[in-house]
C-alpha positions in Angstrom: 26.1 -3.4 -17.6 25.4 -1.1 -14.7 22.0 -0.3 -13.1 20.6 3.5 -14.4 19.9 5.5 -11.2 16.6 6.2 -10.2 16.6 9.9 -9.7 19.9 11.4 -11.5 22.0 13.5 -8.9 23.5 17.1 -9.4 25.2 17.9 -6.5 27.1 15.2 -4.8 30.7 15.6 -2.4 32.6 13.0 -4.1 31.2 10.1 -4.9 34.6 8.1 -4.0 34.9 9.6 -0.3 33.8 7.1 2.6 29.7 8.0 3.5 29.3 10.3 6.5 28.1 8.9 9.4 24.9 11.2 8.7 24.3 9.0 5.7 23.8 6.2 8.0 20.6 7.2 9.3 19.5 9.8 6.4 20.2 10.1 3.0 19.7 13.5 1.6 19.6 14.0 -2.4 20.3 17.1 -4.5 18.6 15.7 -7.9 18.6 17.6 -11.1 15.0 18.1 -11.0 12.6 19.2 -8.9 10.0 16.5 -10.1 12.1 13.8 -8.8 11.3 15.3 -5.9 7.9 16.0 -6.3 7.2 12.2 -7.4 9.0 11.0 -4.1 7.5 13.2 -1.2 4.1 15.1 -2.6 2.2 11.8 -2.6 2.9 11.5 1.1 1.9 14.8 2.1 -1.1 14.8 0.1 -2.3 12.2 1.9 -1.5 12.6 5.3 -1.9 16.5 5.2 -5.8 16.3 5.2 -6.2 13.7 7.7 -4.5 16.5 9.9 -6.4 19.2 9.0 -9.9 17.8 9.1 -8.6 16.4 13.0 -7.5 20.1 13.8 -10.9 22.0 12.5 -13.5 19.5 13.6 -14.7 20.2 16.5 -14.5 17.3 19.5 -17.0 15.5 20.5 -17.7 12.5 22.3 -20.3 10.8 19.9 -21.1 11.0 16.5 -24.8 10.7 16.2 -24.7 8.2 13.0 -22.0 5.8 12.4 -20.4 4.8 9.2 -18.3 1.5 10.4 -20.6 -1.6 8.9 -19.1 -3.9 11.2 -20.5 -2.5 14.3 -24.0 -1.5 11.8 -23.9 -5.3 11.4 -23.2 -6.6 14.6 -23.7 -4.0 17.3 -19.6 -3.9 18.2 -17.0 -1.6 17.5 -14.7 -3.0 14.5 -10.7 -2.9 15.3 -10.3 0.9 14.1 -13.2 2.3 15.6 -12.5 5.0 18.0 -9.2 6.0 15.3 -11.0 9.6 14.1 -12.7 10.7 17.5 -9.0 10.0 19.0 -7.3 11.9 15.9 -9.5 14.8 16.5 -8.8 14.5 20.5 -4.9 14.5 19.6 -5.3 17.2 16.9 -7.0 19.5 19.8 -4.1 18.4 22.5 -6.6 16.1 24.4 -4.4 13.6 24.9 -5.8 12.0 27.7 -9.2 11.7 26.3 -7.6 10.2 23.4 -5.8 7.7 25.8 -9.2 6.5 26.9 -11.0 6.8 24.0 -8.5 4.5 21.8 -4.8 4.4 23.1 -3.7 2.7 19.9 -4.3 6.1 17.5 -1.8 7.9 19.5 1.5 6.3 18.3 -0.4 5.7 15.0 -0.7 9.2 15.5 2.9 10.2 16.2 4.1 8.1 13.3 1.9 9.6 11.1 2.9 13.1 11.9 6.7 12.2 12.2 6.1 11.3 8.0 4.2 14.2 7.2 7.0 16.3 8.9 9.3 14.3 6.7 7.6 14.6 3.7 7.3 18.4 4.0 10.9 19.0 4.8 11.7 17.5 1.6 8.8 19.2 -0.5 11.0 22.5 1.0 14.0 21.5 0.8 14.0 20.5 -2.5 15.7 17.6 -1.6 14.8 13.9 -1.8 15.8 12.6 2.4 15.5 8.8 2.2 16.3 6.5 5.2 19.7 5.4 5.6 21.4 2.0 5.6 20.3 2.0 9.6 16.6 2.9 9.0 15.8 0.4 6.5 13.8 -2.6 7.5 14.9 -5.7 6.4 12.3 -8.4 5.6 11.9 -10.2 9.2 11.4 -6.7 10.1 8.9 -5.9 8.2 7.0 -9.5 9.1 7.4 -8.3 13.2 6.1 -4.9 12.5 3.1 -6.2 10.9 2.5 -8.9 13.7 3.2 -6.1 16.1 0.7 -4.0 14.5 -1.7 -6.3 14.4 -1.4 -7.3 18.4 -2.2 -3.4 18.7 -4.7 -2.9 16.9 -6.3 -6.8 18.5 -5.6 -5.6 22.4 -6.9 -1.9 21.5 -10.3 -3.7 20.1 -10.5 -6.0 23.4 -9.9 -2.8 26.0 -12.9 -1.1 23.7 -14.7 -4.2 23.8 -14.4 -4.0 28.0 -14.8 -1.2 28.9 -18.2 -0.5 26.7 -16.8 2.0 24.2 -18.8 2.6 21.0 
């Protein structure tokens, strides 16, 4: 009994021929409809999309005069994402250095975030479903280092904060 496929395929070389080495790092998919591709990439972009236009039309500034995180409203210190949006909006503006200060660890959160919405849109355009290729795909131990890693971040951003007296 074989597995159905998950989105059915219209267009493909020959499904016999050896994979390209293209397919190594990106798999693009023709499917038969454009919903497939819709269910795939339009969840991505209508998520991250906002996020980058709120950063590019609010205006910087240094400090907000109210603040919503109830950690520090609790206990007077900044909570391990504070400093996140007034660094999006820095980045979003090209102020990368006052990102840098403000909280260096939104700018490669920053970078991946707009490497997926870039992604996400070329397949919303494309009509095409691109999926990571066999060299893309974390495996699990991957996964478990990236979070670790990830957390270590987001920990040493919080202690620089923490030093140097940022809100």
């Amino acid at each position: 009994m074989s597995m159905p496929e998950q989105f059915p395929i219209s267009k493909q070389a020959n499904p016999a021929a050896p994979a390209p080495g293209g397919q190594r790092w990106l798999r693009m998919e023709q499917p038969a409809d454009y919903r497939a591709v819709l269910r795939v990439h339009l969840p991505w972009v209508g998520l991250l999309a906002p996020v980058f236009l709120v950063a590019a039309f609010v205006p910087v500034i240094g400090e907000l005069p109210f603040t919503m995180c109830a950690f520090r409203n609790l206990t007077g210190y900044p909570c391990l994402f504070c400093g996140f949006t007034r660094a999006f909006v820095a980045l979003a503006h090209g102020r990368w250095s006052a990102a840098a200060l403000q909280c260096p660890a939104a700018i490669p959160v920053f970078a991946v975030a707009a490497g997926l919405l870039a992604w996400h849109a070329l397949g919303l355009v494309s009509g095409r479903i691109i999926a990571p290729g066999s060299a893309l795909r974390p495996g699990r131990w991957t996964w478990a280092l990236g979070l670790m890693g990830g957390g270590a971040v987001l920990l040493a951003n919080w202690i620089y904060r923490l030093a140097a007296g940022l809100p």
